[in-house]
N, C-alpha and C positions, 0 to 999 in steps of 0.2 A: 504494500500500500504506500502509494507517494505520499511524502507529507503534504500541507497546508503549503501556499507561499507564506510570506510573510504578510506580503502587502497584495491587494489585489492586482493583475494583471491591467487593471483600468483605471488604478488609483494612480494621480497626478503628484508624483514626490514634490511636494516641495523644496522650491529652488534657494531659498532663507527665509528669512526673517527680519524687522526691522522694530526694534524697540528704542526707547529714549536713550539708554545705556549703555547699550548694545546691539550688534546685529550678525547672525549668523549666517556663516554662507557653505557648501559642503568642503569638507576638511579633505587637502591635494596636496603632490609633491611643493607644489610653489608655496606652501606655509611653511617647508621644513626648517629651516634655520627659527621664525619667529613662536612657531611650535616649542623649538628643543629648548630657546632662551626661556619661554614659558616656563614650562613645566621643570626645567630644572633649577629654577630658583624657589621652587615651590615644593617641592618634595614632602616636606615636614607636614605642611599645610594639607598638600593633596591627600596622604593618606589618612589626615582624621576628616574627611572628607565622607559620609557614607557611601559605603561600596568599594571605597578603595581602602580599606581596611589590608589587606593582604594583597598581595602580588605586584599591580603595577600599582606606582614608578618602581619599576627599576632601572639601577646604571645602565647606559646603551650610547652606542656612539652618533653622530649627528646620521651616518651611512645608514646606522639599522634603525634609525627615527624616520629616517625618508621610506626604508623598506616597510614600517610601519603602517609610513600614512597611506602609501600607496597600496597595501592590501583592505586598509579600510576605502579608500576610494574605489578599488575595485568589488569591492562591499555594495558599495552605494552605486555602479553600473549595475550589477545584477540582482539588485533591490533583496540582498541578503540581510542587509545593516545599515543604517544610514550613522556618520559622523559630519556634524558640523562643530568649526571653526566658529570661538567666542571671540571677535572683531571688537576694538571702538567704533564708537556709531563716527565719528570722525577722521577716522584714519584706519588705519591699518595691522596695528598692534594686537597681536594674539592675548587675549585673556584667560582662555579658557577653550573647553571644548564641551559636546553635548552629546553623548551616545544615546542610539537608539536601534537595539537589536531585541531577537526573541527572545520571550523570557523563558528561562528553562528549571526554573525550579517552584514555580508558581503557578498559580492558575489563571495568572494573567495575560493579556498577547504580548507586550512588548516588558520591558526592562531597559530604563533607562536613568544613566550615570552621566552626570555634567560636575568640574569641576572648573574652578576660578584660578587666577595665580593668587598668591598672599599679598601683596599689595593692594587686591583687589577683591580683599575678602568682605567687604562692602555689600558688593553686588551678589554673592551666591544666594541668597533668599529670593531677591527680585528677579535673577537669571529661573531660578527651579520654577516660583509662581506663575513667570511668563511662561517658558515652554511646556506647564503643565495644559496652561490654559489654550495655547497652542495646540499640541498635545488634542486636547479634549473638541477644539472646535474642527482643525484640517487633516486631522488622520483619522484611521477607518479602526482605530483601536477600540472595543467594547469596554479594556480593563489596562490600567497600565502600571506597571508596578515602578515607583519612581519615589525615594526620599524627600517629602516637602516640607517645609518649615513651619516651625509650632505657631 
């Protein structure tokens, strides 16, 4: 028996997002460098993070950051996973990022993890709230299992 897709064959992935704070757009080799300055000045931060409690970040060099992002963007061509890139709504600066893959230990359809850099640990309540709300209006999910703020 084939599984499920994830997403419908007729569902229209969205192409980002545009908040006051933020805007996300899907996560490509061309973020690598502003990706890896990200997350690896954040580390301490990222993993009291829900979700990243264990595994990622870990140490990796800018080469297997780029091999990274490139098997999540190849994620998101064959609508296996979507990852978008946490953008300034002004520029260009990596903040963050915002997964959205199948949930596999719940009974929810999707699971998703978004984290902030530490300078910009501000924003991780209003990034979750947004893309919840996101989330709940332009995707075809009934149930999404996702950490939101008290």
């Amino acid at each position: 028996m084939a599984a499920e897709p994830f997403v419908p064959d007729d569902f229209a992935v969205p192409t980002g997002l545009v908040a006051p704070s933020f805007r996300l757009e899907p996560l490509g080799r061309e973020h690598n460098e502003r990706d890896y300055a990200a997350w690896t000045s954040s580390i301490v931060h990222i993993r009291a993070t829900p979700g990243f409690e264990r595994g990622w970040p870990r140490e990796m060099t800018l080469e297997e950051n780029r091999a990274d992002l490139e098997r999540h963007a190849e994620d998101f061509r064959w609508r296996r996973g979507f990852t978008y890139t946490v953008l300034d709504p002004d520029g260009d600066d990596v903040i963050g990022c915002v997964y959205i893959y199948p949930a596999r230990e719940s009974s929810a359809d999707a699971r998703v993890l978004s984290w902030v850099r530490a300078d910009r640990a501000a924003l991780d309540a209003e990034l979750r709230r947004t893309v919840a709300a996101w989330l709940a209006d332009a995707w075809p999910f009934a149930a999404v299992d996702y950490d939101l703020p008290d």
